[in-house]
LOVEX-314302 format. One record per residue (C-alpha): x, y, z; residue in three letters. Coordinates in nm, 3 decimals, padded with zeros to 5 digits. Example, Ala and Ser with C-alpha at 12.3 -4.5 7.8 and 13.67 -1.06 7.14 Angstrom:
<atoms>
<c1 01.230; c2 -00.450; c3 00.780; residuo ala>
<c1 01.367; c2 -00.106; c3 00.714; residuo ser>
</atoms>
This chain:
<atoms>
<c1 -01.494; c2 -03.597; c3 00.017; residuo unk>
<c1 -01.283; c2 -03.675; c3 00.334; residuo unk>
<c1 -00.970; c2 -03.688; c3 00.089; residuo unk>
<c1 -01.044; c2 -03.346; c3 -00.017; residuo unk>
<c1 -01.085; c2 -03.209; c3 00.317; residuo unk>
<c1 -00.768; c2 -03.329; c3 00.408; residuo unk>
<c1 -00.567; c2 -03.190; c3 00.126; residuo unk>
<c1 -00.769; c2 -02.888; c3 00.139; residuo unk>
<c1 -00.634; c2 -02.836; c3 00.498; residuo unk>
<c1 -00.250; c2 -02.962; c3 00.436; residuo unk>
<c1 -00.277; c2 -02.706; c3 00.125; residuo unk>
<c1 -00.401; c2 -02.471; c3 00.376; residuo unk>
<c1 -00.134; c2 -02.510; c3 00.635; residuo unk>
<c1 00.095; c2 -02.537; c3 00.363; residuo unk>
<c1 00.040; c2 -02.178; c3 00.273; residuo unk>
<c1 00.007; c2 -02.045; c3 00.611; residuo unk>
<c1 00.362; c2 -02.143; c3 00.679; residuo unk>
<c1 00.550; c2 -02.092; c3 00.351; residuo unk>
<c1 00.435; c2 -01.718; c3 00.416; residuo unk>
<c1 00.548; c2 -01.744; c3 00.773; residuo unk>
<c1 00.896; c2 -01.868; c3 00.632; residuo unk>
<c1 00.922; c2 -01.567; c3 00.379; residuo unk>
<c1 00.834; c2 -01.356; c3 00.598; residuo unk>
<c1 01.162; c2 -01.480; c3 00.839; residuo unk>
<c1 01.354; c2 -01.552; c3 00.535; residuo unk>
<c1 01.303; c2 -01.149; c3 00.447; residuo unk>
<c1 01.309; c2 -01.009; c3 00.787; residuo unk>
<c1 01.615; c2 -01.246; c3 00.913; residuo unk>
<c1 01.803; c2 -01.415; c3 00.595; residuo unk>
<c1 01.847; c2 -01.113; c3 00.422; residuo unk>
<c1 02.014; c2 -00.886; c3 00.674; residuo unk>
<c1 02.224; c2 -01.188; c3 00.778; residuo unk>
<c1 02.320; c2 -01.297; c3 00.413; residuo unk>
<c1 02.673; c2 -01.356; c3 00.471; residuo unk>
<c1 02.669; c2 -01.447; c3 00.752; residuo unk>
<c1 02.419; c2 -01.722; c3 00.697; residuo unk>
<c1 02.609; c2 -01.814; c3 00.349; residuo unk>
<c1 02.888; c2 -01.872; c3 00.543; residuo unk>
<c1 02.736; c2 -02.189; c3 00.654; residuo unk>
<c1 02.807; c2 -02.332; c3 00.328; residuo unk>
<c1 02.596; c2 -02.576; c3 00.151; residuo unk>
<c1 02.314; c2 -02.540; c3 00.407; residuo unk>
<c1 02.295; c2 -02.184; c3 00.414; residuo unk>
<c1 02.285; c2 -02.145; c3 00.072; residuo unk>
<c1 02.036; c2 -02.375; c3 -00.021; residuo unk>
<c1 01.817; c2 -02.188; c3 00.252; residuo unk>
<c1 01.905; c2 -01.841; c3 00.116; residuo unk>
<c1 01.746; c2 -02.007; c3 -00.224; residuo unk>
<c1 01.408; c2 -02.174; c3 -00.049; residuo unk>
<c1 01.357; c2 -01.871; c3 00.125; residuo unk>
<c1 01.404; c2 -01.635; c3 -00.165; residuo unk>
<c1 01.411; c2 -01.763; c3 -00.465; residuo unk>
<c1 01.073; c2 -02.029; c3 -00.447; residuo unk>
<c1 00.914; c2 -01.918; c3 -00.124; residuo unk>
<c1 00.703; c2 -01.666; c3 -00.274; residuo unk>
<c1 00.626; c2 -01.905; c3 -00.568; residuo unk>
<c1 00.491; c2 -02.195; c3 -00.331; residuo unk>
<c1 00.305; c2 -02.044; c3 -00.107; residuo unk>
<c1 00.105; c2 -01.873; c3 -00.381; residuo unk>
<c1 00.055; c2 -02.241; c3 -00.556; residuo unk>
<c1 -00.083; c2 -02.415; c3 -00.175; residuo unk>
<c1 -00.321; c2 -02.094; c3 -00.153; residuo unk>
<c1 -00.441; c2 -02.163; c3 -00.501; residuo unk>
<c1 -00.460; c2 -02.474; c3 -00.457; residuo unk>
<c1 -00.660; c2 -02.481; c3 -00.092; residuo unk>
<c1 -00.886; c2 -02.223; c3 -00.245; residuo unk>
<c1 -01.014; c2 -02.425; c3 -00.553; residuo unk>
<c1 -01.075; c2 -02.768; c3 -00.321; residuo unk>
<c1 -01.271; c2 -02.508; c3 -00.092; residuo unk>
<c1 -01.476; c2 -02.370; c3 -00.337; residuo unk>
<c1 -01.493; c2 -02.691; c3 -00.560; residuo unk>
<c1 -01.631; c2 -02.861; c3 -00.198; residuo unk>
<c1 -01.896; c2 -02.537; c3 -00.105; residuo unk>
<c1 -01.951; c2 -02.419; c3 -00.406; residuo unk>
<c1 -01.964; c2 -02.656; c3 -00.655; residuo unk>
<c1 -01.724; c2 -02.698; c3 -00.995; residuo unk>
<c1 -01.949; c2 -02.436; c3 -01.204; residuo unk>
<c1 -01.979; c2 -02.184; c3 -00.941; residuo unk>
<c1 -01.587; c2 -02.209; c3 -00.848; residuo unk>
<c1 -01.489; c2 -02.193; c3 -01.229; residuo unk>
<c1 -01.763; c2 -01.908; c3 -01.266; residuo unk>
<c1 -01.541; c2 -01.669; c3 -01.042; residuo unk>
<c1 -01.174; c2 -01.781; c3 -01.088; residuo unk>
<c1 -01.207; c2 -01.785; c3 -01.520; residuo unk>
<c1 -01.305; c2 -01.400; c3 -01.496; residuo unk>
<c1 -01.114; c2 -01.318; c3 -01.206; residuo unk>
<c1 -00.745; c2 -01.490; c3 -01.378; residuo unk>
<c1 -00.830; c2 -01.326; c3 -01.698; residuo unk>
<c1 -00.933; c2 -00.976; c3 -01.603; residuo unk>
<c1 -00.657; c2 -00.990; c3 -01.362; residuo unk>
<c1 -00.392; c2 -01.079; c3 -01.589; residuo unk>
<c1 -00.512; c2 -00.823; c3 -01.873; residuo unk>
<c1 -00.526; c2 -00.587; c3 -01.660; residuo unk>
<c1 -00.144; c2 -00.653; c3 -01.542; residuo unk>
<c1 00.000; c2 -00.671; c3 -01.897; residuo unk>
<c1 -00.184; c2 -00.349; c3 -01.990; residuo unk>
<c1 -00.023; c2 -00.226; c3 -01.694; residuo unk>
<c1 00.317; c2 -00.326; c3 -01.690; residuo unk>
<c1 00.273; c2 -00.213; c3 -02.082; residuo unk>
<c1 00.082; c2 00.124; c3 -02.049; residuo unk>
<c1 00.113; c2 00.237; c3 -01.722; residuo unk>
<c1 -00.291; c2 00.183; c3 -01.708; residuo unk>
<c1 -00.465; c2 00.151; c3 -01.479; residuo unk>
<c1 -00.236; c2 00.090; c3 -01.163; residuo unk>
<c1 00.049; c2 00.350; c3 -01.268; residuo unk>
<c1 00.432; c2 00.261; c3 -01.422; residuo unk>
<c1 00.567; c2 -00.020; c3 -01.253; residuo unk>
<c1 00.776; c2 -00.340; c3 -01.335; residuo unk>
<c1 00.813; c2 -00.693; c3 -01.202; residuo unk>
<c1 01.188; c2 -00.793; c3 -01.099; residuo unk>
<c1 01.197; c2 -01.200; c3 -01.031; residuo unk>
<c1 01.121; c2 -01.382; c3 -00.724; residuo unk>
<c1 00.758; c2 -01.451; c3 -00.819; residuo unk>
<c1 00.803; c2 -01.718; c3 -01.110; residuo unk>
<c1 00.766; c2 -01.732; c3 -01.470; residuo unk>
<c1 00.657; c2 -01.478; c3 -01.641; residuo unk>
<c1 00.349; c2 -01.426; c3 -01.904; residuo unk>
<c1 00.462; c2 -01.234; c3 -02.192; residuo unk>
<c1 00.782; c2 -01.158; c3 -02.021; residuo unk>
<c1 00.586; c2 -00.904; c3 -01.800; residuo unk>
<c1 00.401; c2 -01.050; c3 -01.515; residuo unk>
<c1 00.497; c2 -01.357; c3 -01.336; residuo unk>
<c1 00.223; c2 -01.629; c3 -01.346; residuo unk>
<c1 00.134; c2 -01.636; c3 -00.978; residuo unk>
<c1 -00.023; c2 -01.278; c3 -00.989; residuo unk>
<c1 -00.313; c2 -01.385; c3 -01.144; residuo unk>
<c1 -00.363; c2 -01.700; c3 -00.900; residuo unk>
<c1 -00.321; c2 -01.430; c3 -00.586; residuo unk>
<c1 -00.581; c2 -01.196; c3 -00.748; residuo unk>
<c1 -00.801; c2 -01.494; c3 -00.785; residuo unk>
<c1 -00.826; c2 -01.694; c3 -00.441; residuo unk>
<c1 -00.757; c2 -01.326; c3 -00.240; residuo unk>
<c1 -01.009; c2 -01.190; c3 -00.424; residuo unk>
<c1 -01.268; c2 -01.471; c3 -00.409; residuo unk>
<c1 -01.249; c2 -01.476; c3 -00.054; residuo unk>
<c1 -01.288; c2 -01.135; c3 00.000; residuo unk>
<c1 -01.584; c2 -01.137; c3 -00.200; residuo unk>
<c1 -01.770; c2 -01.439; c3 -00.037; residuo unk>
<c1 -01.686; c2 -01.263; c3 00.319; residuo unk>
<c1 -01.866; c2 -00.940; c3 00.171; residuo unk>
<c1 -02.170; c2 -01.175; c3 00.005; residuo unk>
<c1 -02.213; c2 -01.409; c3 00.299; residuo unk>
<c1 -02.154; c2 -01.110; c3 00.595; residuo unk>
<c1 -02.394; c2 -00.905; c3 00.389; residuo unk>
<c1 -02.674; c2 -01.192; c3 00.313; residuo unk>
<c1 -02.703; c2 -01.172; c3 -00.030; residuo unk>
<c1 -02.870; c2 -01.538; c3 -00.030; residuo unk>
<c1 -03.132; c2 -01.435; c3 00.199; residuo unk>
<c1 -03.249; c2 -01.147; c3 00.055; residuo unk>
<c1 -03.057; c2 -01.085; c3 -00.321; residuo unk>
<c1 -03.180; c2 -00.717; c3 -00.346; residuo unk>
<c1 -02.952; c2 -00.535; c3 -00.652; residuo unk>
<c1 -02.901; c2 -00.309; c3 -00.341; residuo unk>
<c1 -02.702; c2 -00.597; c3 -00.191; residuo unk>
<c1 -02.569; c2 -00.739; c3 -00.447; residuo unk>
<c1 -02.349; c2 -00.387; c3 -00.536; residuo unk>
<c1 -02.311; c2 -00.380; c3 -00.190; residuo unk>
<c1 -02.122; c2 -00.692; c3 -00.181; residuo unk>
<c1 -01.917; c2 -00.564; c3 -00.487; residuo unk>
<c1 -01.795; c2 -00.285; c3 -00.343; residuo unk>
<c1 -01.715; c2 -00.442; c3 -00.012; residuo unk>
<c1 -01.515; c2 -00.712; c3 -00.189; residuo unk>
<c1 -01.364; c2 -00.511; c3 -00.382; residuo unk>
<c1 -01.241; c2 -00.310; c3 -00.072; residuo unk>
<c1 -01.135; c2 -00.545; c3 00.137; residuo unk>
<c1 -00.919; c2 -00.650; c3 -00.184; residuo unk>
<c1 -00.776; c2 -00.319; c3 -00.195; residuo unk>
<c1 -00.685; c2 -00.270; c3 00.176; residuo unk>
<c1 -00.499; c2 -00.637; c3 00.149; residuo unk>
<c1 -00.246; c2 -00.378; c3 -00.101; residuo unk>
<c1 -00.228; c2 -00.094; c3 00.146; residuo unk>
<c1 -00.033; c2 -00.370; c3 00.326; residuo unk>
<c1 00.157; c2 -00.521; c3 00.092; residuo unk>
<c1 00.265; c2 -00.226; c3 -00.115; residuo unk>
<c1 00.540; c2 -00.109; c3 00.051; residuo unk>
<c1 00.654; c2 -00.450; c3 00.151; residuo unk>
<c1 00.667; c2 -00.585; c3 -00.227; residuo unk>
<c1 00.806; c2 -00.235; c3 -00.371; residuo unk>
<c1 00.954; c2 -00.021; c3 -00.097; residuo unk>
<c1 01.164; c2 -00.293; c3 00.146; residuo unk>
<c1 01.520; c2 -00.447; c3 00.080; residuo unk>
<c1 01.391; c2 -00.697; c3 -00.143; residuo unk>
<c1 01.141; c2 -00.564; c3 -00.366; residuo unk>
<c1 00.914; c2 -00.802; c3 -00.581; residuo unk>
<c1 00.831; c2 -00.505; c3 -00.821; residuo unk>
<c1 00.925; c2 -00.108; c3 -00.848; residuo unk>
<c1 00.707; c2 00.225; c3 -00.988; residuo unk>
<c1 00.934; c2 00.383; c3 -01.246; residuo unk>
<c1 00.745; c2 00.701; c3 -01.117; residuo unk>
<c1 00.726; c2 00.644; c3 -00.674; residuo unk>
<c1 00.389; c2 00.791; c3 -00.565; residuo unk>
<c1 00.270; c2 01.008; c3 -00.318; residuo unk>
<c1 00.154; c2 00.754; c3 -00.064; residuo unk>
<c1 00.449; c2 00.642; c3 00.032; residuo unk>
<c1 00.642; c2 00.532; c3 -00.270; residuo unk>
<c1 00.301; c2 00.389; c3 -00.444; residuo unk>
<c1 00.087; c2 00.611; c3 -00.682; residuo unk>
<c1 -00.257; c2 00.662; c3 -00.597; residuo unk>
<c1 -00.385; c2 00.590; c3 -00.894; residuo unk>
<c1 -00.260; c2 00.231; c3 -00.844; residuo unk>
<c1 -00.538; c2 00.177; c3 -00.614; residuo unk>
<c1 -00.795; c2 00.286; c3 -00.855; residuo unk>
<c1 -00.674; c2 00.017; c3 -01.016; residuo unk>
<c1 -00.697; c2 -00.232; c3 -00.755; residuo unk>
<c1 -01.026; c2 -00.157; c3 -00.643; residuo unk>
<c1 -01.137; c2 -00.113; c3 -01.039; residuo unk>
<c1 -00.997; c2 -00.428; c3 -01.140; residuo unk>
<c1 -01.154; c2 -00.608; c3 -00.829; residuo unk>
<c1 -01.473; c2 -00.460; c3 -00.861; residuo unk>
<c1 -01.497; c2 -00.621; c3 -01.254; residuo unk>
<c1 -01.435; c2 -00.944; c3 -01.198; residuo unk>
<c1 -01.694; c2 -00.980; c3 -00.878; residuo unk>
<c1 -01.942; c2 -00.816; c3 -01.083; residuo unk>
<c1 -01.899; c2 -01.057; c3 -01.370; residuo unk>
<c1 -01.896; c2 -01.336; c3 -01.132; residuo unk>
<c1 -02.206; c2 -01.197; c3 -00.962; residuo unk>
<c1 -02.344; c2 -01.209; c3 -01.305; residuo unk>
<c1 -02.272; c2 -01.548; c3 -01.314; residuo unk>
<c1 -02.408; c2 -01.620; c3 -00.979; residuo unk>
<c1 -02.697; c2 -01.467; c3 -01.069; residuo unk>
<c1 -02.941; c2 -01.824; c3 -01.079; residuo unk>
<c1 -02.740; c2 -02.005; c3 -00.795; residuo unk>
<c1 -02.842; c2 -01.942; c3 -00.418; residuo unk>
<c1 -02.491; c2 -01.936; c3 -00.278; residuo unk>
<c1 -02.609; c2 -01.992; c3 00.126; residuo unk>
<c1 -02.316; c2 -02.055; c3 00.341; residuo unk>
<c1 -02.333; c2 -02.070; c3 00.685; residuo unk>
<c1 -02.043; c2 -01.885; c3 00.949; residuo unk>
<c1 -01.839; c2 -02.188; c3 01.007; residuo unk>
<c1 -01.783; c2 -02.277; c3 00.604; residuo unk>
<c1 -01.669; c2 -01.901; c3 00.586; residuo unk>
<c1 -01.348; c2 -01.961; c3 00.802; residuo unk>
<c1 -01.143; c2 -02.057; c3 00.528; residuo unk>
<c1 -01.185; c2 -01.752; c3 00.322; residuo unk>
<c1 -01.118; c2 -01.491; c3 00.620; residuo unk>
<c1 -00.781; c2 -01.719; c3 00.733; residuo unk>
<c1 -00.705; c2 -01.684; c3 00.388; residuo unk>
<c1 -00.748; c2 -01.354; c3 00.398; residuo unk>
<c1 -00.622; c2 -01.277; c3 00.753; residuo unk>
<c1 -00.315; c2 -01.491; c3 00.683; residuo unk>
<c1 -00.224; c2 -01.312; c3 00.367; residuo unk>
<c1 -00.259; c2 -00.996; c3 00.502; residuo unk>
<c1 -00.024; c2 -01.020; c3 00.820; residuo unk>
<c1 00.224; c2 -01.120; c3 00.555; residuo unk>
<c1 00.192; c2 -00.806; c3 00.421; residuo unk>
<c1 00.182; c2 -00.619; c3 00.765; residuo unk>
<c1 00.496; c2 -00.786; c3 00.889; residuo unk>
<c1 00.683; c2 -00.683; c3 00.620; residuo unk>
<c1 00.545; c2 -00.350; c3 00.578; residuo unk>
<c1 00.588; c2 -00.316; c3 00.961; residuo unk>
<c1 00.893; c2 -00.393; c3 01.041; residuo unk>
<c1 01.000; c2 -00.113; c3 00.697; residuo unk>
<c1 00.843; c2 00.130; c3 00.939; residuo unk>
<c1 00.549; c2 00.158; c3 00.753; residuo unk>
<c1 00.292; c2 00.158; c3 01.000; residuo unk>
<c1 00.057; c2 00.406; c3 00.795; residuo unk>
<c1 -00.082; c2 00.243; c3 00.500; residuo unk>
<c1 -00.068; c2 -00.106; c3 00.738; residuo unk>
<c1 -00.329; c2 00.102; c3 00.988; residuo unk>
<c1 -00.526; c2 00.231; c3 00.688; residuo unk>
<c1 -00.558; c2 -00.172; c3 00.586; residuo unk>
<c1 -00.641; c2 -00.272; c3 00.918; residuo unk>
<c1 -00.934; c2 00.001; c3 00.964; residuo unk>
<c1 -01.081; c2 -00.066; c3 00.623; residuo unk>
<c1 -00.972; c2 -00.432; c3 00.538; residuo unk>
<c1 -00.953; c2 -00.647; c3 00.861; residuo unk>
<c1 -01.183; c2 -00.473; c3 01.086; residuo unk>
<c1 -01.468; c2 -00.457; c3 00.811; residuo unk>
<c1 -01.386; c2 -00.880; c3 00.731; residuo unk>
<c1 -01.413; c2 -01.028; c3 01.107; residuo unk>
<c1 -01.748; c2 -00.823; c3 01.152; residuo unk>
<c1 -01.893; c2 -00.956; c3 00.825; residuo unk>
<c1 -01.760; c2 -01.290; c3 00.900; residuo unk>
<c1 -01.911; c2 -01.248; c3 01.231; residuo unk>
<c1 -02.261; c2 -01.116; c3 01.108; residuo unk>
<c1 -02.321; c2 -01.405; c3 00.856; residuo unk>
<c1 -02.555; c2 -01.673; c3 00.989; residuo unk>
<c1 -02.501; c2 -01.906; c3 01.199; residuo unk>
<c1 -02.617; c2 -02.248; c3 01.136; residuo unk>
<c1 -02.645; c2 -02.305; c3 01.542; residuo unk>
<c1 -02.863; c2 -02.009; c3 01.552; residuo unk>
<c1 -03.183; c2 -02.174; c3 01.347; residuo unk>
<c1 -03.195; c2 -02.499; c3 01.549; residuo unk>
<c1 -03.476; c2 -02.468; c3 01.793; residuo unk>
<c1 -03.590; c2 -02.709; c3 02.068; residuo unk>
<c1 -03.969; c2 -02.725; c3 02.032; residuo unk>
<c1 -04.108; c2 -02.808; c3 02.362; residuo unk>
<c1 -04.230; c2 -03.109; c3 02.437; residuo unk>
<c1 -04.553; c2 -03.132; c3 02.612; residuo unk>
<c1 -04.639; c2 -03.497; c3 02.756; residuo unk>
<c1 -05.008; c2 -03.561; c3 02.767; residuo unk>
<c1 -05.096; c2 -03.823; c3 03.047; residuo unk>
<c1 -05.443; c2 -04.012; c3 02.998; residuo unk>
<c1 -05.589; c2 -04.059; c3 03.357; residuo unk>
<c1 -05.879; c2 -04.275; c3 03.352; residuo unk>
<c1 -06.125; c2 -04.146; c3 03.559; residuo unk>
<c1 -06.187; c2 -04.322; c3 03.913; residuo unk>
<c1 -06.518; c2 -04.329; c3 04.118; residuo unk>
<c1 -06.498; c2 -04.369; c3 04.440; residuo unk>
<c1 -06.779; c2 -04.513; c3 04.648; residuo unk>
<c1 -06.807; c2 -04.379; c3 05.012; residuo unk>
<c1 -06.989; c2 -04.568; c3 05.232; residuo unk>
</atoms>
């Protein structure tokens, strides 16, 4: 188990700071392209790290740091019972997309994420949907106590609260995939909000809201109790992924939808993170009372 904690948290790390060097290699290659290519050999073979597989590796760490995590907490049936639905609904939902224009709106993927399935959507998509969206959903289960008290009440609850969080990660990294200099996908049709359809949100938050339900549906027989401290994983993931997003978004001068996320997406996941139980908050100290046998003395007085 020590083995997997440890490549858990290089995976982890991993991911943290392959998005941390997209996120320079956008902000600072790109702008400085020649002038960086102009440093021959070197600054070409960082032009194609930071580009080309960037995006692809960091996806494959989170992934990968996600499934140890939830393989460790959760158990092999309870991690396969989320990330099976989640890939698949994910991905059908993207080719009917890319295909139909349902349900996110007209939109195509350009390269820089990987292969891609069916010639349509690159194959890391569906990984991002899964371990974003299964950590947004065990922050919304574990903030809201679904363990303690599994009411149907909480358990839509926790749907709908996953399935937001989800969405507000997008308000952030809309504009940064679609709108900036280097663009990971375009809307044939730009939307309203800016340059992103509404309706693609629908999608988001419909598409989300599926595959939780059918993994709550899974769930359904297994107490999932996890305590604050074995949520931290999930809400870095989350946070981490997210200021990507922002950063990007941010520095495109779109500070709007990057708000919007904050309000509804990060505020929201530190206080649910913060309301789920503490393990240090059930151990009492029962007090100890000492009972002293004194033999009784009688004293003679003369």
């Amino acid at each position: 188990m020590r083995q997997l904690v440890i490549a858990e948290r290089v995976c982890l790390t991993g991911h943290i700071l392959a998005k941390a060097f997209g996120l320079i290699g956008i902000l600072l290659v790109i702008p400085n392209a020649e002038m960086i290519l102009n440093l021959g050999g070197v600054g070409e073979k960082a032009m194609q790290l930071s580009m080309a597989e960037g995006g692809v590796v960091d996806i494959i760490l989170g992934t990968i740091a996600v499934c140890i995590y939830a393989y460790r907490i959760l158990g092999w049936r309870t991690w396969l019972g989320f990330m099976l639905p989640a890939m698949s609904i994910s991905v059908g939902s993207e080719l009917l997309g890319t295909s139909t224009g349902f349900p996110f709106g007209y939109y195509s993927y350009l390269s820089g994420l990987g292969y891609k399935i069916a010639g349509l959507v690159p194959f890391t998509i569906p990984l991002s949907w899964f371990y974003v969206g299964l950590s947004s959903y065990l922050i919304a289960r574990t903030g809201l106590r679904v363990a303690q008290n599994p009411s149907l009440l909480r358990q839509v609850g926790a749907v709908v609260l996953g399935a937001l969080l989800f969405t507000c990660w997008d308000f952030a990294l809309e504009p940064a995939m679609s709108q900036t200099s280097f663009p990971f996908w375009y809307w044939e049709n730009p939307g309203a909000f800016f340059g992103t359809p509404y309706q693609n949100y629908a999608g988001w938050f419909g598409t989300s809201a599926l595959f939780m339900t059918v993994a709550g549906l899974v769930w359904r027989n297994t107490p999932i109790k996890l305590e604050r401290s074995q949520l931290c994983v999930p809400l870095v993931v989350y946070l981490s992924n997210f200021a990507f997003a922002a950063g990007l978004s941010l520095a495109a001068g779109y500070a709007i939808p990057v708000s919007l996320g904050f309000a509804l997406g990060v505020v929201p996941a530190i206080a649910l993170w913060w309301n789920s139980k503490d393990v240090s908050a059930n151990i009492t100290v029962a007090p100890t009372t000492t009972e002293v046998s004194v033999a009784s003395v009688k004293v003679a007085v003369k």
